[in-house]
N, C-alpha and C positions, 0 to 999 in steps of 0.2 A: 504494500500500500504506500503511495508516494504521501507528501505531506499537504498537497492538495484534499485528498481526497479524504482523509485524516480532518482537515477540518471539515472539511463536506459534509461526512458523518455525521460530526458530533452537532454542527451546524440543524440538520436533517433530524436530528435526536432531541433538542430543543425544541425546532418546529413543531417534532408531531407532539412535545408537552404541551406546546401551547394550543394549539390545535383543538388538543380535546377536553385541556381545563378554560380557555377561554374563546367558549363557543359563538360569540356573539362577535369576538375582533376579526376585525378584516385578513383575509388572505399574505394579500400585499404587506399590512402591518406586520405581519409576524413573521413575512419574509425580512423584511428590511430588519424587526430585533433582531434576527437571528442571524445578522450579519454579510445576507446577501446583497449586492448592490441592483440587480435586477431583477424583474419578478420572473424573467426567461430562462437566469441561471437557474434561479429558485427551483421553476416549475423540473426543470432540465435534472440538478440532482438528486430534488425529491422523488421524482417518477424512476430512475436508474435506481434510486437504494432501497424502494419502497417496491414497484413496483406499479402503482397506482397514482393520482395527482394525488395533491392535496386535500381539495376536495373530495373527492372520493373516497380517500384516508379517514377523512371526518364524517362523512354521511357513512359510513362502514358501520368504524368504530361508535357513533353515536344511536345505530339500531340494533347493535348489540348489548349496548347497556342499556337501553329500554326495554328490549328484548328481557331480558336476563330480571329487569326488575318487575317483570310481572309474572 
């Protein structure tokens, strides 16, 4: 793993925290805290480490734990 990609990661590993503790902030938002400077890159190394957008990530995880709470 080069050191790009190292921070991509962990970059990637932030987003989906915030993603699914703070369901209400914007996409873009939590691209930018998380250090990316575009939402192109964003989308680009979320979907390569995840497999899935962002979005997607979120609407997933967020019918699973409703799922689950009933």
């Amino acid at each position: 793993m080069t050191f790009s990609q190292y921070v991509n990661t962990c970059r990637v590993n932030y987003a989906k925290e915030q993603l699914l503790g703070q369901p209400d902030k914007k996409v873009l938002a939590i691209a930018t805290d998380a250090g990316f400077s575009t939402e192109v890159s964003f989308f680009r190394a979320f979907k390569s480490l995840t497999g899935v957008t962002p979005n997607e990530f979120r609407a997933k995880k967020t019918n699973i734990t409703k799922q689950s709470n009933t």
